[in-house]
MARTIKOL-788278 format. One line per field, with one value per residue (C-alpha): residue number from 1; x negated, y negated, z negated. Coordinates in pm, 1 decimal. Layout:
% residues N
n NUM|... $
xx X|... $
yy Y|... $
zz Z|... $
//
This chain:
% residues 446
n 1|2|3|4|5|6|7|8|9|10|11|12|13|14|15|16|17|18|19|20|21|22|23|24|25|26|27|28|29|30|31|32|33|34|35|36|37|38|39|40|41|42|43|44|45|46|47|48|49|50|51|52|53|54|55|56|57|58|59|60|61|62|63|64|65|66|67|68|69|70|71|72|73|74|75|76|77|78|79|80|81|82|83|84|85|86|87|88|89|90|91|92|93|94|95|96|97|98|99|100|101|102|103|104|105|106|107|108|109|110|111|112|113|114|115|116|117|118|119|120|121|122|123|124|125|126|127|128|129|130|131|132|133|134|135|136|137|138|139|140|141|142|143|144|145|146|147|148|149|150|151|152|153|154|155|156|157|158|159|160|161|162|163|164|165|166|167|168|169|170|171|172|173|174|175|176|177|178|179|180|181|182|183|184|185|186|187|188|189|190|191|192|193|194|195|196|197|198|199|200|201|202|203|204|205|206|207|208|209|210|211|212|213|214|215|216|217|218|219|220|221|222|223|224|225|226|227|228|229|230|231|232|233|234|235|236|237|238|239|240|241|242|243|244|245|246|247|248|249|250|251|252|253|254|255|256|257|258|259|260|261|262|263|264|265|266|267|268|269|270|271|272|273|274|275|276|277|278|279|280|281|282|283|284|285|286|287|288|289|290|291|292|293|294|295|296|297|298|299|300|301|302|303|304|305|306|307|308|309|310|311|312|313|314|315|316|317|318|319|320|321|322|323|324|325|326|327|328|329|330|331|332|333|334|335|336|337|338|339|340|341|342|343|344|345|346|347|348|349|350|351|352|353|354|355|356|357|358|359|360|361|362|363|364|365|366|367|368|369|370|371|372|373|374|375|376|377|378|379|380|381|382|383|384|385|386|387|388|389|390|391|392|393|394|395|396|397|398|399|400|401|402|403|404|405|406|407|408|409|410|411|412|413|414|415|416|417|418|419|420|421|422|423|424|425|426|427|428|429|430|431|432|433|434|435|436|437|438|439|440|441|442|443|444|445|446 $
xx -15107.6|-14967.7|-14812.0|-14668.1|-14522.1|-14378.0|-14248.9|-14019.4|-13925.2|-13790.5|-13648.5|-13444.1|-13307.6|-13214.1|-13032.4|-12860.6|-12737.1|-12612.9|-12449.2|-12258.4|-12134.7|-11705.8|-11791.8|-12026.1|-11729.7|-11394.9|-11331.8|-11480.7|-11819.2|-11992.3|-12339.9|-12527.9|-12369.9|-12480.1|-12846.2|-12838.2|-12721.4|-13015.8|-13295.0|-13206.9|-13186.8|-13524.0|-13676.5|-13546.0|-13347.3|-13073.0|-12849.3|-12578.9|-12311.8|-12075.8|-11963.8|-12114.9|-11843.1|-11533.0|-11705.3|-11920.7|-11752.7|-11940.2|-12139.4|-12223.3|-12379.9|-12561.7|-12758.1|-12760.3|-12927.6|-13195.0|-13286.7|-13374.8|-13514.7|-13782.7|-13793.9|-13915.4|-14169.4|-14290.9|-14311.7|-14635.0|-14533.2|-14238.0|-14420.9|-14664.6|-14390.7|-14221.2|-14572.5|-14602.4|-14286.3|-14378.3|-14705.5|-14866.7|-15240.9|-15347.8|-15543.9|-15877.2|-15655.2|-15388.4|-15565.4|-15755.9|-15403.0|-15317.8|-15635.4|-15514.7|-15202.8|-15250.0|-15602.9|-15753.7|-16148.1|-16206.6|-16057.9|-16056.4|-15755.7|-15514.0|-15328.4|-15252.3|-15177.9|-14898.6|-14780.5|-14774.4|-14600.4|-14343.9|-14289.0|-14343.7|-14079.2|-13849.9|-13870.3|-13819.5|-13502.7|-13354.7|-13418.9|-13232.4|-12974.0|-12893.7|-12879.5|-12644.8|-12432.2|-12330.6|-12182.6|-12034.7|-11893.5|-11637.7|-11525.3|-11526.2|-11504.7|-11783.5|-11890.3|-11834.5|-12017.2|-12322.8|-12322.5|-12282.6|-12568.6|-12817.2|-12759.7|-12773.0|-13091.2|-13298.5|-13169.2|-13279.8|-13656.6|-13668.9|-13624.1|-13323.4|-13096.4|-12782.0|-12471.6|-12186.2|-11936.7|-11769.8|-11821.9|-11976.0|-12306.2|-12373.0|-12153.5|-11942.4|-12216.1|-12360.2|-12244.9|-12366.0|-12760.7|-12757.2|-12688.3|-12909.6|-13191.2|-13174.7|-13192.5|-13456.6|-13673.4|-13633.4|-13735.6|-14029.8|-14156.1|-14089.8|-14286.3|-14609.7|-14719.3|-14825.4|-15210.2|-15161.4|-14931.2|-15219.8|-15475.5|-15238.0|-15181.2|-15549.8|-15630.7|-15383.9|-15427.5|-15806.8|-15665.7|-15443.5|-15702.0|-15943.4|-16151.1|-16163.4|-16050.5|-15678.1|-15801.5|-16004.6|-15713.8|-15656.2|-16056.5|-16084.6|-15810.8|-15888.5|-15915.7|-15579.9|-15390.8|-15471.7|-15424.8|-15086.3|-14962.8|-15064.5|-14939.3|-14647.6|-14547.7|-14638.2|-14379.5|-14070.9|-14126.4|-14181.0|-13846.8|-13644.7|-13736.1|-13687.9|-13346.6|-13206.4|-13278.0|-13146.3|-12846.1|-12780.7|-12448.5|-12351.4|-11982.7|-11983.8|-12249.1|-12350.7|-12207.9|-11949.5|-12213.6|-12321.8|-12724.7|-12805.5|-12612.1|-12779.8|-13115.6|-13041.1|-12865.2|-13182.9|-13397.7|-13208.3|-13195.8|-13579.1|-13649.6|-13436.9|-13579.0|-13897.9|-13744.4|-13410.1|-13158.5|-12861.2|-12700.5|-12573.7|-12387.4|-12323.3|-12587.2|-12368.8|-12330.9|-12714.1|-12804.2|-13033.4|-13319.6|-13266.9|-13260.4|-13538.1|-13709.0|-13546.7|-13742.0|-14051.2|-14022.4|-13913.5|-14173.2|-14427.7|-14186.0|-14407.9|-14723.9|-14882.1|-14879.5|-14504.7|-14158.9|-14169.9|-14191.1|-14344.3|-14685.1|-14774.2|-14881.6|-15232.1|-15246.2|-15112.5|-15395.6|-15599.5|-15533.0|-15464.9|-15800.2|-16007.4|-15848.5|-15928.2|-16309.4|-16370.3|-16209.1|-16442.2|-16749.1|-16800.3|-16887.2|-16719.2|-16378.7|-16407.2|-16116.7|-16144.5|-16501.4|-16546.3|-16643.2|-16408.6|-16542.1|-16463.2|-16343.2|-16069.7|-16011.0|-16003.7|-15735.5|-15529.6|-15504.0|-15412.5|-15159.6|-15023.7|-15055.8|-14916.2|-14621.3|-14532.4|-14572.6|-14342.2|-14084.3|-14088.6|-14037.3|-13734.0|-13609.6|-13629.3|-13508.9|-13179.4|-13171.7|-13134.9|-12873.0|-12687.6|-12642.1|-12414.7|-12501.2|-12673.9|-13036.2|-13145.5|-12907.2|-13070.2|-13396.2|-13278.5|-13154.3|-13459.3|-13670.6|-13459.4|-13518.9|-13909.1|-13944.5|-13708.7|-13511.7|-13146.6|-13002.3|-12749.7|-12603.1|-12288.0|-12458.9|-12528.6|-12176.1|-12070.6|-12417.9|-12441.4|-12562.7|-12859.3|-12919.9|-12850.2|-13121.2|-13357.5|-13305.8|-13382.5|-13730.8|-13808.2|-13725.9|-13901.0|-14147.7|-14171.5|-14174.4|-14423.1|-14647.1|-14705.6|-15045.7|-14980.3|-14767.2|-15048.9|-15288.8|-15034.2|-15057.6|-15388.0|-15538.1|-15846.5|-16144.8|-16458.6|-16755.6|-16998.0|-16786.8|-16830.3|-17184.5|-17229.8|-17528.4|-17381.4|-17563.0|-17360.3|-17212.0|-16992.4|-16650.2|-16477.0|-16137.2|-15879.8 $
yy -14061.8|-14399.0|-14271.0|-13914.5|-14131.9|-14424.3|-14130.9|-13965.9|-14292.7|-14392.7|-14020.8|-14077.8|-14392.3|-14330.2|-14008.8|-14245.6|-14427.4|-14140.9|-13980.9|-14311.4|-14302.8|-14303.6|-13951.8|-13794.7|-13821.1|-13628.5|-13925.9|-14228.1|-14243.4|-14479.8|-14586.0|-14519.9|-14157.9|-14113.0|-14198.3|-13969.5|-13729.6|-13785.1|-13802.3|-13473.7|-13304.9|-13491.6|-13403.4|-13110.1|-13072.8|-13008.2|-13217.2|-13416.1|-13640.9|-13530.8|-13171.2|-13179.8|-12876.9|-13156.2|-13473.9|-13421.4|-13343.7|-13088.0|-13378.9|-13425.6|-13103.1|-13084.6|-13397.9|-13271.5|-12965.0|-13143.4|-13353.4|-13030.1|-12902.3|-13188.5|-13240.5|-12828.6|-12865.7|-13229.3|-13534.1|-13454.3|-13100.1|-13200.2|-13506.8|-13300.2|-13104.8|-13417.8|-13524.0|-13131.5|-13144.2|-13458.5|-13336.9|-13632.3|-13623.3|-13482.4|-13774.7|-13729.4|-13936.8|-13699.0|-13396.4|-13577.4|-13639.3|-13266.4|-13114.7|-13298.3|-13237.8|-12907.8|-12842.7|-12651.0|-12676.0|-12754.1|-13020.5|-12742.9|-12505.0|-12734.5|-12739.7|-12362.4|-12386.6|-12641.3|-12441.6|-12108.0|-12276.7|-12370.4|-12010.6|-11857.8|-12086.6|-12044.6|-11614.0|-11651.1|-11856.1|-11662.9|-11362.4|-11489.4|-11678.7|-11340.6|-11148.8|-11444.2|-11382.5|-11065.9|-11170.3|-11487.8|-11356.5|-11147.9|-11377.8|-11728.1|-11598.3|-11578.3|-11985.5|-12101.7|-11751.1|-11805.7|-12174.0|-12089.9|-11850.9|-12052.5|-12365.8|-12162.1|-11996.3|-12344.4|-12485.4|-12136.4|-12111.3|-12513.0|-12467.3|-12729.6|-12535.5|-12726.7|-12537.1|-12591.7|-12295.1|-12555.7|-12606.1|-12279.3|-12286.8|-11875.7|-11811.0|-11573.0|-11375.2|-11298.6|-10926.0|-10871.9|-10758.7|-10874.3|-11239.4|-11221.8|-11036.8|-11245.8|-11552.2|-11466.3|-11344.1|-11662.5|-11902.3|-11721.2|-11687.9|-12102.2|-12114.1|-11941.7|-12189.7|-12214.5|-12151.6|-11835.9|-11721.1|-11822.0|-11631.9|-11286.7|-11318.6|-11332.5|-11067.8|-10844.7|-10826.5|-10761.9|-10438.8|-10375.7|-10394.5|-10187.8|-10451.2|-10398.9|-10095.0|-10095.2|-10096.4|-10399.0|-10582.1|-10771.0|-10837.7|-11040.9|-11253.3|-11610.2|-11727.3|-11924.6|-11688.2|-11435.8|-11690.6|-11763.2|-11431.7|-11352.4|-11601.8|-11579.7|-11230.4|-11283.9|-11633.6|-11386.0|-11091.3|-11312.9|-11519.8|-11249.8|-11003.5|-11359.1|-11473.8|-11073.9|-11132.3|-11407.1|-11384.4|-10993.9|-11102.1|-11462.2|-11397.6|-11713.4|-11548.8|-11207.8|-11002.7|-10825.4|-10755.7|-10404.2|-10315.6|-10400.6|-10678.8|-10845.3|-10718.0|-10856.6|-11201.7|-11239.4|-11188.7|-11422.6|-11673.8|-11664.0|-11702.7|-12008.5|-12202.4|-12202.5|-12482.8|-12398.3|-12506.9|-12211.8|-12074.3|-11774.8|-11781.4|-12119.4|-12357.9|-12552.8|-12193.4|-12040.1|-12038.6|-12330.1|-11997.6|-11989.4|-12364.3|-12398.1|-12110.2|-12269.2|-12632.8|-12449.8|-12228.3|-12590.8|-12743.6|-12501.5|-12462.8|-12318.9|-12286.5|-12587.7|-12720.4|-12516.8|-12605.4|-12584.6|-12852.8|-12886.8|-12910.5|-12579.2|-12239.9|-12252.4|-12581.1|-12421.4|-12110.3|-12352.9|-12507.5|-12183.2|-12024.6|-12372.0|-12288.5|-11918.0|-12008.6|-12259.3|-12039.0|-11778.9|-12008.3|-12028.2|-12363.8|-12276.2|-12201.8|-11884.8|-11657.0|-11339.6|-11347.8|-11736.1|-12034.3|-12304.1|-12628.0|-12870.9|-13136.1|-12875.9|-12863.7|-13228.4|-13273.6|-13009.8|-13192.8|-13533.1|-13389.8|-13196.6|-13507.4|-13769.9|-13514.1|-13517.5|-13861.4|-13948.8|-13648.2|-13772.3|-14175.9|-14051.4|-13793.9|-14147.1|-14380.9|-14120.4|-14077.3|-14431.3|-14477.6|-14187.6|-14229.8|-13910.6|-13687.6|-13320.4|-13378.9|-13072.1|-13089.9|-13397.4|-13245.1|-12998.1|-13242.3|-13457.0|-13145.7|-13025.7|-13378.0|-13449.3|-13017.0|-13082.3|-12754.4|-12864.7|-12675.8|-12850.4|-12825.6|-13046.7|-13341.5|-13593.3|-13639.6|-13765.0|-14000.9|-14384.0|-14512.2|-14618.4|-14280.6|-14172.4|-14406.9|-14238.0|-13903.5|-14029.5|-14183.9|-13830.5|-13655.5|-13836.6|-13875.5|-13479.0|-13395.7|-13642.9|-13523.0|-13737.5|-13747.5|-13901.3|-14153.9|-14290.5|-14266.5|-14519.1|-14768.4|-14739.0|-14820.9|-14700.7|-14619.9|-14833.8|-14656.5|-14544.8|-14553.6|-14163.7|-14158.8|-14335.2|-14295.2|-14359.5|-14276.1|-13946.7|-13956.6|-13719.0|-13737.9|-13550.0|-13360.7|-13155.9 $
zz -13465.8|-13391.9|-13081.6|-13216.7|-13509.2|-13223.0|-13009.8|-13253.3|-13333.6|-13012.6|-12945.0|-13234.7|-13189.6|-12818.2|-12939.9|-13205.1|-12956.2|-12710.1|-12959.5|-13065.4|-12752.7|-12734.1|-12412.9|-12740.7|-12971.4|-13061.1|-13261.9|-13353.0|-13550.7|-13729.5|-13582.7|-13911.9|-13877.0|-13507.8|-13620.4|-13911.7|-13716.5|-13422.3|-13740.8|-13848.5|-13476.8|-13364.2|-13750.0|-13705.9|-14079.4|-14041.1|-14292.6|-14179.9|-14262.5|-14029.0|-13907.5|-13562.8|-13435.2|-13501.4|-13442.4|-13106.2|-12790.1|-12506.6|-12369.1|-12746.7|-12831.4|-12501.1|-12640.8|-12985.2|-12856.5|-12640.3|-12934.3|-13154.3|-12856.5|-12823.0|-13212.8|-13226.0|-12963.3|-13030.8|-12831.3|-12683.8|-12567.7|-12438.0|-12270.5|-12095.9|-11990.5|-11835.1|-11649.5|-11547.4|-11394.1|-11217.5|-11106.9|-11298.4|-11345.3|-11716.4|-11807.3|-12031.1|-12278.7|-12271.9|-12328.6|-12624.7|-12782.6|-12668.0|-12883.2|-13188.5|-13185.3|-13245.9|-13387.1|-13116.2|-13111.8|-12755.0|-12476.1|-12166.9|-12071.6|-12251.8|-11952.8|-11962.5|-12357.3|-12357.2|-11996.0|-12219.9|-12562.7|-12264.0|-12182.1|-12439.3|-12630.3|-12344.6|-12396.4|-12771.8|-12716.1|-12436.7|-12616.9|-12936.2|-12709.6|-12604.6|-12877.8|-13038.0|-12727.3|-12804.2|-13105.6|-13004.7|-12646.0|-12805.3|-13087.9|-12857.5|-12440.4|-12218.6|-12116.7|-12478.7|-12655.7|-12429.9|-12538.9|-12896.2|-12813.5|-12652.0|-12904.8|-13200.1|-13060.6|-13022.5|-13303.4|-13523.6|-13321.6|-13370.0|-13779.1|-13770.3|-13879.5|-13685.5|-13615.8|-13412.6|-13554.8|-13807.7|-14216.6|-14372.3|-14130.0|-14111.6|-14449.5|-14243.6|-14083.0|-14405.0|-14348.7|-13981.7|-13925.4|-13570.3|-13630.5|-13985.2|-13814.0|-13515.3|-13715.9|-13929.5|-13646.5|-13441.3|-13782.5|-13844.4|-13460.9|-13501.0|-13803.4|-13696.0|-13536.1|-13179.6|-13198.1|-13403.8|-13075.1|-12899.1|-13109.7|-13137.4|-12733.9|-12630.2|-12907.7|-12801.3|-12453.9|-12522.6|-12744.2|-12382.7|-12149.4|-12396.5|-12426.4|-12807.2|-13045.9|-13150.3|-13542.0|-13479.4|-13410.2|-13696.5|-13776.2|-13422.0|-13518.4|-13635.6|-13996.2|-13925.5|-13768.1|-14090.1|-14338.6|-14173.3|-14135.9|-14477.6|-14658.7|-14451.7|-14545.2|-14913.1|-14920.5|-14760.1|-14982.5|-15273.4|-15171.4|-15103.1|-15451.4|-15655.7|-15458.4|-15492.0|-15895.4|-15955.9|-15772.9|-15824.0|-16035.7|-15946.1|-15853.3|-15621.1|-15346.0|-15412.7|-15663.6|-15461.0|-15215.7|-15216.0|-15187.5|-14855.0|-14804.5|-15163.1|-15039.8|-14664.0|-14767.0|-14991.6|-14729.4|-14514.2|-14817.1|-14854.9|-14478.3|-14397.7|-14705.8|-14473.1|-14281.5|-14105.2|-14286.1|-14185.2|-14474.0|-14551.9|-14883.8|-15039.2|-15161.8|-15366.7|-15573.9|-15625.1|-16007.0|-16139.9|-16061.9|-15730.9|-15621.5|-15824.3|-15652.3|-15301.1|-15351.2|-15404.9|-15106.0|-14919.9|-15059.3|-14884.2|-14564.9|-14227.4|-14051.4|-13877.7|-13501.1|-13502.3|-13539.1|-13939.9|-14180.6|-14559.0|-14695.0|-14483.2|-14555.9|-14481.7|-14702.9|-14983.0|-14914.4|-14963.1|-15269.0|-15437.2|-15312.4|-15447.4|-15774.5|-15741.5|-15672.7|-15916.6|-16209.9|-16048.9|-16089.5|-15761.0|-15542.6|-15209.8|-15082.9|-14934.6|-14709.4|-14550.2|-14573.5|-14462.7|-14634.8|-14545.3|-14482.2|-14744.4|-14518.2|-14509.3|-14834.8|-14872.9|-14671.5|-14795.5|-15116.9|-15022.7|-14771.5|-15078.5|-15275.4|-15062.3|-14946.0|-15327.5|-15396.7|-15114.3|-15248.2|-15611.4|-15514.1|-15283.5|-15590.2|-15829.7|-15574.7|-15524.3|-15888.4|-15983.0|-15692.6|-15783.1|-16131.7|-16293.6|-16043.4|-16117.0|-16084.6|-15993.1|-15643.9|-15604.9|-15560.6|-15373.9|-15087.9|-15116.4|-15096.2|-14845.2|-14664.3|-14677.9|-14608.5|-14260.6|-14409.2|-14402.5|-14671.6|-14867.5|-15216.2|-15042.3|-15200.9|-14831.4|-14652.2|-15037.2|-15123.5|-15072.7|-14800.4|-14960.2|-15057.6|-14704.5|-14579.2|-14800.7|-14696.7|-14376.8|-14411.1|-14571.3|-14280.9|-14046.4|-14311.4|-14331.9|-13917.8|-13859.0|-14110.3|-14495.6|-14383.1|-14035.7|-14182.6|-14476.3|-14133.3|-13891.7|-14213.9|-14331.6|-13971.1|-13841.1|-14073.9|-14056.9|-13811.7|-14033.5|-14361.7|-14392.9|-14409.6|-14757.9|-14996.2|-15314.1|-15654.2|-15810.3|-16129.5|-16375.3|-16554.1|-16743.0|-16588.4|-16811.4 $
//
């Protein structure tokens, strides 16, 4: 954990640095601005303090790009990629780190798994980089529409929700399916999570080879990968019918809209509150409803061990099916036919607890430095912070710099993981500790 949270660290300050750099720069920047900048790319957010398409020359956006690119896969990924490349020994040590940083259950083949989150990421991008391509070729000429395409593509998988195409982030796509469907199919291949990729591959190919009936697809899969894709669906639809209500008449995003476009920009809407960031209509504009709706949806963001942010969707399963089973008068948490174990459950609720702790001192901390300014925006850039989302009500180019700081300790706080972060302080726990006898007592709750 110590090492995860010391290697985005030093990612980020290195790309602070490179992008300070007079050959990053269209004009000069300010170093604080640079590092901003390089917290949100490596944290993959998305907010910024600058407009990266004016302030960052070619040489500029190259490095912007790489740092969302490592930021979406992780330090660890992307340094077994390095030692891959190298032909470096996978140390025992390595593949320990490997195993938890993404959950798996067992320390063999781990090789092959970061090889195929490589590849795999690699044939998501190209195919969105294309598909952007043929939208930006026309508009921008071949070299710079393929370059729009390709950026635009990592920084969409990667949840960061960084553009290059100026001040109104996707505002003027809101009317074309190919670069709203495109979008929304990268973010949520991001979000999955790369063990549920893993799980649907091996599944499928069983179903392939005939190895397994076609209808028993979805019963082989894991108790993650269903929990993910089901809560996933249930977040979008919900997002989408609540964003289409609420903002059926607002003039300022989609009242002149006809159906599809309302229906589609909601979709779009409810999708990149997961943890992109890109925007379709204007933040700054949604009713009180729909930001309200938006921190909640931030709040939650993605799936774990992926490019997402938030508290998770299969934390959030968790805390609402603990509820459902003790109103039910039952003593285990139970899913798709399981009983989860209740270390499980544990740590669902003090990630969900220390995530908001750390979101309501940075709301207060903002507050008190921002005095006279709309409270509920101000929630929706902190939320937007600690979920690594991006989506802005045009509150952070005009905040303090003290408020500025504090957005960024919630992003890194929010890629890293809450969790992680009370873990690097609170040190190692004593051997033994666990296994406690202590006498059992009652108190009263509610």
């Amino acid at each position: 954990m110590q090492k995860v949270a010391l290697g985005f660290f030093g990612v980020i300050f290195l790309g602070g640095v490179l992008l300070w750099l007079p050959i990053c720069n269209q004009r000069p920047v300010a170093f604080f601005d640079s590092l901003f900048t390089s917290v949100s790319a490596v944290c993959v957010t998305g907010l910024v303090t600058v407009i990266p398409a004016e302030q960052f020359t070619l040489l500029g956006k190259i490095i912007l790009m790489l740092l969302i690119q490592i930021g979406g896969l992780g330090v660890i990924a992307c340094t077994m990629a390095f030692f891959l490349a190298l032909r470096r020994k996978i140390t025992m040590k390595d593949r320990v780190m490997i195993q938890q940083a993404y959950g798996l259950d067992t320390l063999t083949g781990l090789v092959r798994f970061v090889i195929r989150i490589l590849k795999g990421t690699l044939l998501v991008e190209g195919i969105g980089a294309i598909l952007f391509s043929i939208k930006f070729v026309p508009e921008y000429g071949l070299y710079r529409g393929i370059g729009y395409g390709i950026f635009h593509a990592i920084s969409a998988f990667c949840n960061a929700g960084i553009d290059i195409l100026g001040n109104n982030s996707f505002i003027d796509y809101v009317s074309s399916p190919l670069m709203n469907f495109t979008t929304m199919f990268l973010i949520v291949m991001g979000g999955l999570g790369f063990p549920v990729w893993h799980n649907i591959r091996v599944n499928t190919q069983k179903v392939w080879r005939g190895k397994e009936p076609k209808g028993r697809l979805w019963s082989r899969l894991g108790l993650q990968s269903k929990i993910v894709l089901s809560m996933t669906a249930a977040l979008i639809l919900l997002g989408t019918v609540g964003f289409f209500l609420l903002e059926y008449n607002n003039p300022e995003t989609m009242k002149e809209f006809s159906a599809g476009q309302k229906l589609m920009a909601s979709a779009f809407q409810s999708v990149t509150t997961r943890t992109a960031g890109f925007a379709a209509v204007p933040q700054s504009e949604l009713t009180e409803g729909s930001r309200l709706l938006g921190c909640i949806l931030m709040f939650i963001g993605g799936s774990p061990a992926g490019t997402a942010g938030g508290v998770k969707t299969t934390t959030m399963a968790m805390l609402l099916l603990t509820a459902l089973s003790v109103l039910r008068g039952r003593k285990d948490t139970e899913c798709f036919g399981r009983k989860v174990d209740d270390t499980i459950v544990r740590s669902g609720i003090t990630i969900t607890l220390v995530t908001f702790l750390f979101w309501l001192i940075g709301i207060v901390v903002i507050t008190v430095l921002e005095s006279g300014r709309d409270y509920l925006n101000i929630m929706y850039e902190a939320t937007s912070a600690i979920g690594t989302v991006g989506l802005s009500a045009d509150l952070t180019p005009s905040l303090t710099r003290g408020s500025q700081v504090v957005l960024m300790m919630l992003m890194y706080i929010g890629r890293i993981g809450p969790m992680t972060m009370a873990l690097v302080f609170a040190g190692k726990a004593r051997a033994g500790a666990q296994f406690r006898e202590l006498p059992e007592k009652r108190i009263m709750l509610g």
